[in-house]
N, CA, C and O of each residue as an XYZ file, in Angstrom:
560
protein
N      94.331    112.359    112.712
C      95.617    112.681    112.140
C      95.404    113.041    110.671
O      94.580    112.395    110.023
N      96.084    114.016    110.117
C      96.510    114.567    109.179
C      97.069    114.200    108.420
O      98.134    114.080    109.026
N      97.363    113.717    106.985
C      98.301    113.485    106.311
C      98.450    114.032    104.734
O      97.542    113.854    103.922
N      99.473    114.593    104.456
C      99.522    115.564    102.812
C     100.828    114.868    102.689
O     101.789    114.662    103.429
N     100.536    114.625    101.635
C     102.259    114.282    100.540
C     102.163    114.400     99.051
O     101.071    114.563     98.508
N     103.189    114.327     98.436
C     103.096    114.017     97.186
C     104.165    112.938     96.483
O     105.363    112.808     96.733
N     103.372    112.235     95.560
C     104.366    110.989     94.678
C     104.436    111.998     93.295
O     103.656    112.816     92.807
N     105.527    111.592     93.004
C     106.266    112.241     91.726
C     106.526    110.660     90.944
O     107.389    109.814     91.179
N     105.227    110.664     89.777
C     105.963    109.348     88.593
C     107.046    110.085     87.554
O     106.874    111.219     87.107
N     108.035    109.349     87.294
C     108.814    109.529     86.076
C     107.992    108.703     84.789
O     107.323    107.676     84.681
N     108.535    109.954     83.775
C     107.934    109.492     82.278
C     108.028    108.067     82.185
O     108.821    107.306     82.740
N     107.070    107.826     81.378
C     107.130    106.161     80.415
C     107.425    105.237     81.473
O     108.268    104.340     81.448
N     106.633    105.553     82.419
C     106.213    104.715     83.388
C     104.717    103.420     83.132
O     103.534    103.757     83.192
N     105.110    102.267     82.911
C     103.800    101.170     82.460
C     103.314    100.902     83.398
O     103.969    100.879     84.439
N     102.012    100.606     83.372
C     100.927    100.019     83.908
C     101.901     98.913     84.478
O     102.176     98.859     85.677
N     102.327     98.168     83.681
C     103.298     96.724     83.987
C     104.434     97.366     84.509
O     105.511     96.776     84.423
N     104.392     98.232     84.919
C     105.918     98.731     85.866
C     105.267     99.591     86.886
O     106.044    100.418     87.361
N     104.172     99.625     87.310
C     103.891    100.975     88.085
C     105.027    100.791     89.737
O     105.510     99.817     90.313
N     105.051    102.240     89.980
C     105.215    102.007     91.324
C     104.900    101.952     92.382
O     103.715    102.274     92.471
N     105.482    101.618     93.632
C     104.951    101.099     94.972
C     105.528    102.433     96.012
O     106.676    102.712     96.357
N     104.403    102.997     96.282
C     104.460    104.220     97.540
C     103.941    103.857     98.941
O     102.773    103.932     99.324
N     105.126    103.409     99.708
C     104.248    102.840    100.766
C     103.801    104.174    101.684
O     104.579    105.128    101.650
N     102.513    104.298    102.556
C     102.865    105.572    103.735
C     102.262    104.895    104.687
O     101.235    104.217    104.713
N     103.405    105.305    105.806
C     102.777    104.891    106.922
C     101.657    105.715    107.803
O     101.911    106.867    108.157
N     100.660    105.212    108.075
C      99.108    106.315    108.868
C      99.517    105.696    110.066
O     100.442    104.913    110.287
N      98.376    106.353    111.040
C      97.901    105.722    112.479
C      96.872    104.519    112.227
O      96.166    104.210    111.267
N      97.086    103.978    113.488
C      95.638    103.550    113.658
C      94.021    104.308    113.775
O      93.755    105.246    114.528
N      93.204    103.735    112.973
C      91.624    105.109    112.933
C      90.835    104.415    112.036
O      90.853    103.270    111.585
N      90.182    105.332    111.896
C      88.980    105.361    110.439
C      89.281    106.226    109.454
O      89.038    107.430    109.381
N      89.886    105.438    108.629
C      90.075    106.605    107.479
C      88.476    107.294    106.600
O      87.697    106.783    105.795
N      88.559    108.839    107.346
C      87.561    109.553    107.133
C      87.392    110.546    105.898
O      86.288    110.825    105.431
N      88.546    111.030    105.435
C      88.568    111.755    104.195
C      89.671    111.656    103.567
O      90.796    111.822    104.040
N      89.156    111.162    101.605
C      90.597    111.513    100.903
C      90.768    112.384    100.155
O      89.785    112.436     99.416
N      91.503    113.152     99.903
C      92.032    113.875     98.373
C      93.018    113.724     97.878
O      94.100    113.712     98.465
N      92.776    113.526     96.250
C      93.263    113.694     95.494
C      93.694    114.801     94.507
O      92.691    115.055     93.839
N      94.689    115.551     94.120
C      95.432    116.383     93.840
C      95.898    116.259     92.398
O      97.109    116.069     92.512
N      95.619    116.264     91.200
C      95.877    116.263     89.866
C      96.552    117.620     89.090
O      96.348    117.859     87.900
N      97.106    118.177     89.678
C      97.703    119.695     88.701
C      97.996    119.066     87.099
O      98.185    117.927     86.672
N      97.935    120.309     86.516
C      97.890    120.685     85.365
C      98.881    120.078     84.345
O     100.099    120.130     84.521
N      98.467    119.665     83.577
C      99.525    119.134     82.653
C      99.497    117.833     82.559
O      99.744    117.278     81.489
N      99.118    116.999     83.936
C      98.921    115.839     83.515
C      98.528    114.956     82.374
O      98.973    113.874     81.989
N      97.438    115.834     81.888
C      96.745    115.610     80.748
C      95.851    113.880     80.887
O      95.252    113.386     79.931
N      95.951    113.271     82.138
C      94.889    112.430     82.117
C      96.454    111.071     81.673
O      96.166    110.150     80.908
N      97.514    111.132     82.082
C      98.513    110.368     81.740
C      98.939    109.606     82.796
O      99.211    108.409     82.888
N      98.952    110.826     83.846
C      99.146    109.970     85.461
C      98.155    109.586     86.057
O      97.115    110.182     86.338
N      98.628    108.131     86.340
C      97.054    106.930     87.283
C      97.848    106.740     88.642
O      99.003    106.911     89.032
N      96.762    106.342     89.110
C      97.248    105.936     90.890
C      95.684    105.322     90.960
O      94.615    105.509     90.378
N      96.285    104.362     92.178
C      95.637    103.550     92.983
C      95.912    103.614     93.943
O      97.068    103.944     94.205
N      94.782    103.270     95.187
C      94.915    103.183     96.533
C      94.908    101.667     97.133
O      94.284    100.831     96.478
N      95.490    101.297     98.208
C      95.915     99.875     98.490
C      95.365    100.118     99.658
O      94.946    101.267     99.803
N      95.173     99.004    101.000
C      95.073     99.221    102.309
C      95.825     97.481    101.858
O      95.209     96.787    101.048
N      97.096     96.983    102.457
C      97.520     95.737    102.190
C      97.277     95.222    101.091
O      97.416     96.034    100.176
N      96.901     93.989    100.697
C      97.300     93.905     99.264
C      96.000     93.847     98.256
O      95.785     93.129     97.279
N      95.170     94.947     98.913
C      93.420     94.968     98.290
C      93.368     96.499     97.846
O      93.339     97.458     98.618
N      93.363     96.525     97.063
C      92.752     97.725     96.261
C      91.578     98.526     97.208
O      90.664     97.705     97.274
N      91.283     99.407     97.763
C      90.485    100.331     98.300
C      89.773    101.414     97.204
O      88.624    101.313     96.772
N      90.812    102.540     96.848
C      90.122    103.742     96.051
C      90.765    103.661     94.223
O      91.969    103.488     94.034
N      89.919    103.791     93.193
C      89.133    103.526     93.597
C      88.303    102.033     93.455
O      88.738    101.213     92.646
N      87.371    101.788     94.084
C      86.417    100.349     94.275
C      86.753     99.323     93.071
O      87.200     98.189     92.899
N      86.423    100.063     92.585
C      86.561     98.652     90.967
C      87.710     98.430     91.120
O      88.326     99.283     91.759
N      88.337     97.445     90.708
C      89.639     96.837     90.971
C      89.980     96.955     89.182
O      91.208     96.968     89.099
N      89.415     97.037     87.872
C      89.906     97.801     86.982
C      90.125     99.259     86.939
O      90.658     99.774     85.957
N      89.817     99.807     87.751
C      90.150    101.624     87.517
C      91.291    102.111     88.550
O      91.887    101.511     89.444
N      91.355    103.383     88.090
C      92.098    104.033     88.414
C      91.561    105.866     88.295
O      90.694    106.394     87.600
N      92.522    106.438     89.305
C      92.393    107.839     88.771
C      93.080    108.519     88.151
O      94.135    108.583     88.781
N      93.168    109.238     87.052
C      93.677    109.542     85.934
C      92.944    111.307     85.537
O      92.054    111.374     84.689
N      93.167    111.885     85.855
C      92.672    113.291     85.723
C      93.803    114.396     84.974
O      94.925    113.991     84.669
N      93.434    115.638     84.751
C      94.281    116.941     84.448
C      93.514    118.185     85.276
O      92.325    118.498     85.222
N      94.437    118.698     85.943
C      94.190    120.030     86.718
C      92.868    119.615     87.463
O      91.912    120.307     87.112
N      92.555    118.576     88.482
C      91.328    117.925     89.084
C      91.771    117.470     90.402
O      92.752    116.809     90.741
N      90.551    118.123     91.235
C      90.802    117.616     92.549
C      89.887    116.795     92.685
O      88.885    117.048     92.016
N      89.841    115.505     93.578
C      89.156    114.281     93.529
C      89.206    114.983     95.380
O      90.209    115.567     95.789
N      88.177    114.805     96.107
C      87.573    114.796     97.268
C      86.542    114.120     97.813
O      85.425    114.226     97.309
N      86.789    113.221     99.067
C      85.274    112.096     98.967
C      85.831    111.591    100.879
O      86.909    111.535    101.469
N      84.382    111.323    101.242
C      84.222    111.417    102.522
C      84.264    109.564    102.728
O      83.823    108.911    101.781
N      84.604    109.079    103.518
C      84.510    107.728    103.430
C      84.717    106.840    105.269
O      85.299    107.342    106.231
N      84.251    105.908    105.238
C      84.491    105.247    106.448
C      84.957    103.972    106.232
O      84.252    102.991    105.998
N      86.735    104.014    106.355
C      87.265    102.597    106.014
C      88.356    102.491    107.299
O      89.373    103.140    107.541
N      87.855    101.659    107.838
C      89.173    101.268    109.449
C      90.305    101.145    108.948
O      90.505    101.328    107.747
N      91.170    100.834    109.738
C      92.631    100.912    109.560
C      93.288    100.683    110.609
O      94.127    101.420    111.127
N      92.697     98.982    111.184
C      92.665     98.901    112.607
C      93.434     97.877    113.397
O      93.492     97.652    114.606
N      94.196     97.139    112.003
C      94.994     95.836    111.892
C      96.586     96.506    111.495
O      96.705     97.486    110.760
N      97.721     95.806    112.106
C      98.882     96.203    111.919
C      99.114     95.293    110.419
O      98.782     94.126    110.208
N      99.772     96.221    109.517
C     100.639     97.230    109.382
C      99.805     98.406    109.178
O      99.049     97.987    108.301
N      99.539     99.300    109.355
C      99.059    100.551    109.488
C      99.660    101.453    108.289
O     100.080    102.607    108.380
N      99.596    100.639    107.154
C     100.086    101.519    105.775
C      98.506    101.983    104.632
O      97.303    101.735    104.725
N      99.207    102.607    103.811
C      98.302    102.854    102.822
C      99.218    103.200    101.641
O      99.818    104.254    101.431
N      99.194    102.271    101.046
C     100.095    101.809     99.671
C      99.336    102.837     98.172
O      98.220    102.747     97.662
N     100.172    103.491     97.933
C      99.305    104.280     96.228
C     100.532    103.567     95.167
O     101.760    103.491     95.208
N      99.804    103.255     94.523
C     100.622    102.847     92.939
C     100.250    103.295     92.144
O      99.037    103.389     91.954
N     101.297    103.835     91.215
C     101.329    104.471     90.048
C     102.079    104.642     88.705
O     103.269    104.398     88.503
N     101.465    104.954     88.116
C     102.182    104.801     86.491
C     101.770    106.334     85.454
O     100.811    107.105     85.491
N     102.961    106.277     84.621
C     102.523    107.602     83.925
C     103.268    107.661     82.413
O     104.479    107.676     82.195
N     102.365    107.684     81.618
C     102.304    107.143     79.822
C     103.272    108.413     79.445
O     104.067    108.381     78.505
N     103.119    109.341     80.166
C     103.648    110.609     79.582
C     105.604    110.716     79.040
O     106.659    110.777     79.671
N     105.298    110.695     77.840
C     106.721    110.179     77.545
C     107.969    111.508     77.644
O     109.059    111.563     77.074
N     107.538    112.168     78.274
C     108.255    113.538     78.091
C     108.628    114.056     79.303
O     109.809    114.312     79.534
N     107.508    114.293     80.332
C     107.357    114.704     81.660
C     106.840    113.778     82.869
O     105.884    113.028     82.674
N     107.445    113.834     84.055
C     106.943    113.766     85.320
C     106.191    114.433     86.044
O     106.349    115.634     86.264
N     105.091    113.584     86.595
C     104.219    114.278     87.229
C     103.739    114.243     88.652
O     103.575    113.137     89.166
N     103.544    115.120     89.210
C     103.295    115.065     90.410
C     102.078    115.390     91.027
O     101.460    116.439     90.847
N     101.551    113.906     92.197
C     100.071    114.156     92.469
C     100.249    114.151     93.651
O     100.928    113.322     94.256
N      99.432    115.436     94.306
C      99.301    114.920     95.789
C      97.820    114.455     96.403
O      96.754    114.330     95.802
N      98.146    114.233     97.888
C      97.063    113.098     98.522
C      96.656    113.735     99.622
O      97.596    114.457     99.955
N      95.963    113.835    100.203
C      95.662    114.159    101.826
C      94.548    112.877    102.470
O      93.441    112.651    101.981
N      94.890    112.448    103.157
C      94.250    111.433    104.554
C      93.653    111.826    105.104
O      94.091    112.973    105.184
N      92.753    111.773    105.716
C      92.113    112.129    107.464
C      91.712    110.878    108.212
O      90.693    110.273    107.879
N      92.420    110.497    109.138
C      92.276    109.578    109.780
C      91.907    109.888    111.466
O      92.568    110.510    112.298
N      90.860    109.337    111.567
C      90.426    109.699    113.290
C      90.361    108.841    114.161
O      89.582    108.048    113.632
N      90.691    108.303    115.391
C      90.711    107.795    116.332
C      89.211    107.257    116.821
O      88.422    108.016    117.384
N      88.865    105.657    116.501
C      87.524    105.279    116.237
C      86.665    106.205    117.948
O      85.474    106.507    117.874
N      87.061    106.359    118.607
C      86.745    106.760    120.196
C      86.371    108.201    119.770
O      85.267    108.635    120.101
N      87.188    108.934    119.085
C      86.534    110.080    118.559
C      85.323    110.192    117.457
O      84.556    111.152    117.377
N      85.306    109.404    116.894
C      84.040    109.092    116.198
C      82.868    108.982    116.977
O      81.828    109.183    116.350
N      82.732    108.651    118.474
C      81.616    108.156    118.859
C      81.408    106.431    118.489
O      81.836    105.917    117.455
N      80.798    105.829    119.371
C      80.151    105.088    119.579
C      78.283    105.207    119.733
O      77.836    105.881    120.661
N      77.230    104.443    118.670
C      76.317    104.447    118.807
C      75.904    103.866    120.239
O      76.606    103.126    120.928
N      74.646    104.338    120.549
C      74.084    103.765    121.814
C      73.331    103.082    121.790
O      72.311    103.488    121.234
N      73.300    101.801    122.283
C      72.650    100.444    121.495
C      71.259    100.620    122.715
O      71.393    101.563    123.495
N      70.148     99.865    122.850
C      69.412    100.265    123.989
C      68.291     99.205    123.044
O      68.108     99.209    121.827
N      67.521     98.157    124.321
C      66.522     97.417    123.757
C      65.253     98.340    123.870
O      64.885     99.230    124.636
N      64.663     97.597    122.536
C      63.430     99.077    121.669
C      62.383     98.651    122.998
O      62.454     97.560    123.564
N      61.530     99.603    123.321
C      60.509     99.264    124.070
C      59.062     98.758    123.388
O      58.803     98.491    122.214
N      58.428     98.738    124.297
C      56.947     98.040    123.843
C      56.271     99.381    122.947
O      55.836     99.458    121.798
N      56.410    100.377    124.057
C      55.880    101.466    123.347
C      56.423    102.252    121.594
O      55.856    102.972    120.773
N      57.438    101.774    121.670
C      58.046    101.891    120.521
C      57.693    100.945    119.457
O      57.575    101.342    118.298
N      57.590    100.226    119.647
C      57.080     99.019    119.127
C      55.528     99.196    118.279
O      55.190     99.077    117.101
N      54.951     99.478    119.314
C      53.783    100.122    119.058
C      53.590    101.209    118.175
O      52.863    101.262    117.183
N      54.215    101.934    118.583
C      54.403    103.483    117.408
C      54.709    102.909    115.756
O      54.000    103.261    114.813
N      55.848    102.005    115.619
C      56.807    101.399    114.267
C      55.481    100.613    114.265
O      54.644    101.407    113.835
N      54.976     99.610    114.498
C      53.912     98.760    114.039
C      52.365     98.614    113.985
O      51.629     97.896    113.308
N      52.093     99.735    115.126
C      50.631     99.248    115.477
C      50.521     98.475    116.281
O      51.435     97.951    116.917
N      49.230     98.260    116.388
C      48.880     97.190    117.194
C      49.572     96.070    116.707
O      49.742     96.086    115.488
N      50.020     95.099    117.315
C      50.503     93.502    117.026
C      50.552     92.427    118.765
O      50.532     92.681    119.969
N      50.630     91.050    117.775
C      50.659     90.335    118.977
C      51.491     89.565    118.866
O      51.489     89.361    117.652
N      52.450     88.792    119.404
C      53.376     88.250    119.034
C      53.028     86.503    119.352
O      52.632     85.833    120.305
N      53.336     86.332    118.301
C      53.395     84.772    117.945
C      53.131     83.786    119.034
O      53.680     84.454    119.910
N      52.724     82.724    119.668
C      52.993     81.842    120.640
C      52.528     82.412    121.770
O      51.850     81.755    122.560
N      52.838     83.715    121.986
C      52.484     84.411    123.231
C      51.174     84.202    123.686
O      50.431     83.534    122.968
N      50.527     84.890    125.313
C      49.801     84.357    125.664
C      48.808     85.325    125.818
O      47.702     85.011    126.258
């Protein structure tokens, strides 16, 4: 599944006031995000990404993204496999004059479409190849 939107902060928006964008996704692996910064921002509007009440994008739990005229794009493997099936962005914007508007895009895939690895016990001969000769412990 697909997802594009955009949050619009109003000016003289604080860090200590940001706001709460809830969106609702599917269930999946969230596989790709973007981020959307047009022009003018000037590096005033921040956002954060939530999955419940943990900070996800980005990682450091002090940062944020904060750009002008910048697209942020990044490939990632984070489930999304527990109800409520949201993805929360918060945001704030210093800009005392103008509102700004960032958009987002999701890609979320259905873990079954991802594939499943094929698990399979290693053989002797394999064994052999990765190690060499060996003998195993106790054995006889």
């Amino acid at each position: 599944m697909h997802y594009d939107f955009d949050i619009t902060l109003p000016p003289l928006t604080a860090k200590a006031d940001m706001i709460k964008f809830v969106k609702p996704v599917c269930y999946g692996i969230l596989r790709k995000v973007g981020i959307y910064f047009r022009g003018g921002c000037t590096d005033l509007a921040h956002v954060k990404i939530y999955h419940w009440e943990r900070q996800i994008f980005p990682t450091n739990v002090d940062g944020d993204y904060a750009y002008d005229d910048f697209t942020i794009e990044f490939e990632e493997y984070y489930p999304i496999l527990e109800t409520p099936y949201n993805l929360t962005i918060y945001g704030w914007n210093l800009d005392d004059i103008f509102k700004h508007t960032i958009s987002f895009m999701f890609l979320i895939l259905h873990p079954e479409v991802l594939g499943r690895p094929e698990l399979r016990p290693t053989t002797e001969e394999e064994l052999t190849e990765l190690l060499g000769e060996y003998e195993i412990a106790g054995g006889g």
